[in-house]
VONUMI-883897 format. One record per residue: residue in one letter; x, y, z of N, C-alpha, C, O in turn. Coordinates in steps of 0.2 Angstrom, whole numbers, plus 5000, padded with zeros to 4 digits. Layout:
<atoms>
AXYZXYZXYZXYZ ...
</atoms>
This chain:
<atoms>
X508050654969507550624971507750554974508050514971 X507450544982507550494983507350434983506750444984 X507350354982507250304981506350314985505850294983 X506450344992505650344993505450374988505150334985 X505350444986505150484984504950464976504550494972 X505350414974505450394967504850314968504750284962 X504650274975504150254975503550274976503150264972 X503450334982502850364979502650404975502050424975 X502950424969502950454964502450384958501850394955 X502750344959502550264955501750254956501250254953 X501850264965501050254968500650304965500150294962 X500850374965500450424963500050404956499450404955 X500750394951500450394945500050324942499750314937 X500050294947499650224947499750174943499350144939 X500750154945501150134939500850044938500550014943 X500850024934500549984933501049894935500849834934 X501649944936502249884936502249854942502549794943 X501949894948502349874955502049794957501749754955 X502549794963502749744966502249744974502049784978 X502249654975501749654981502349704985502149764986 X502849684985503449704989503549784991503749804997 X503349824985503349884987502849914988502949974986 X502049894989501649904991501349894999500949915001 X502049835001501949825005502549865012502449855018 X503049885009503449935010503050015013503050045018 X502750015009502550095009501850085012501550135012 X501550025015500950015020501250025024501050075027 X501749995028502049945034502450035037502450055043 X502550075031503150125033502450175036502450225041 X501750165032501350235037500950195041500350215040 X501150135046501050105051500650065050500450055055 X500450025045500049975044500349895046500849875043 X500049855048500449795049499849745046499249755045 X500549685043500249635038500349575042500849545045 X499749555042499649475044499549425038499349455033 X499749365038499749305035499149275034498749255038 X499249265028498449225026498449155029498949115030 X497749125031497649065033497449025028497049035023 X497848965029497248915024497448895016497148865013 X498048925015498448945008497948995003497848994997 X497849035006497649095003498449124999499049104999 X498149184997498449234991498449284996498949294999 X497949314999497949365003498049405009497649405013 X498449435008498749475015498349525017498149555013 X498249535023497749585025498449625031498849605035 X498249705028498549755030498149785036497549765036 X498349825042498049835048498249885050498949885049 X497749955053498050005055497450015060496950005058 X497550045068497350055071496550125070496750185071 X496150115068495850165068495850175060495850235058 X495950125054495850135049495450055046495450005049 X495150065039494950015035495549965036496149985036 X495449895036495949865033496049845024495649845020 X496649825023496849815016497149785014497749785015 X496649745010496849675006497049665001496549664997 X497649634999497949624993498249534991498549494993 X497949554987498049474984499149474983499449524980 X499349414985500249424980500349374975500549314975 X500149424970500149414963500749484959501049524962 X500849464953501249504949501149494943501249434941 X500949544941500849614943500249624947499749594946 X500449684951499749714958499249734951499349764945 X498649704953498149744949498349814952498749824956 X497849874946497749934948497449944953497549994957 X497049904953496249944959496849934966496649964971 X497249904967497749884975498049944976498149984980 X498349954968498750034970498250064972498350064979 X497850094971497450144971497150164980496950204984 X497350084980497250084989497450114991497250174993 X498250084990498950114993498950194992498950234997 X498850204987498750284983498450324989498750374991 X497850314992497250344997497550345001497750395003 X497750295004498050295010498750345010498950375015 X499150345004499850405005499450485004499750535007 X498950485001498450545000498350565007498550615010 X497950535008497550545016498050565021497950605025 X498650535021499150535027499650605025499950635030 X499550625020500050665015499650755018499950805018 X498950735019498650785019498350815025498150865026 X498450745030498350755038499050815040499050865043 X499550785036500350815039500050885037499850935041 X499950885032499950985029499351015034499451065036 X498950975034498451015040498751045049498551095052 X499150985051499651025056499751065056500051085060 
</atoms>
């Protein structure tokens, strides 16, 4: 298994350990881009053309309810492919 397959596996199971960092690895990888908070915020907001955007506070540990984002968004993307 590889080191991807061994982060989405974490996302799926809604590990509770992750990192802003690989959260935002595996946004950025199914095309999402992260803009910089203004103002000294905590908040990164995530961006994809034709989707919700997603905001995550960079704290440690990611609460659950962020994975859960991330989680939807590898789902949904996961399940477009299998439908081609």
């Amino acid at each position: 298994m590889t080191q991807w397959d061994k982060l989405i596996s974490r996302i799926k199971s809604l590990d509770k350990s992750m990192r802003f960092a690989e959260l935002q690895k595996v946004l950025e990888n199914y095309g999402y881009e992260m803009t910089a908070p203004k103002g000294g915020s905590s908040h990164f907001t995530f961006r994809k053309p034709g989707c919700c955007p997603i905001t995550i506070p960079k704290h440690e540990p990611i609460k659950v309810v962020y994975v859960k984002m991330v989680k939807a968004v590898v789902e949904c993307d996961n399940n477009s492919k299998n439908l081609n």
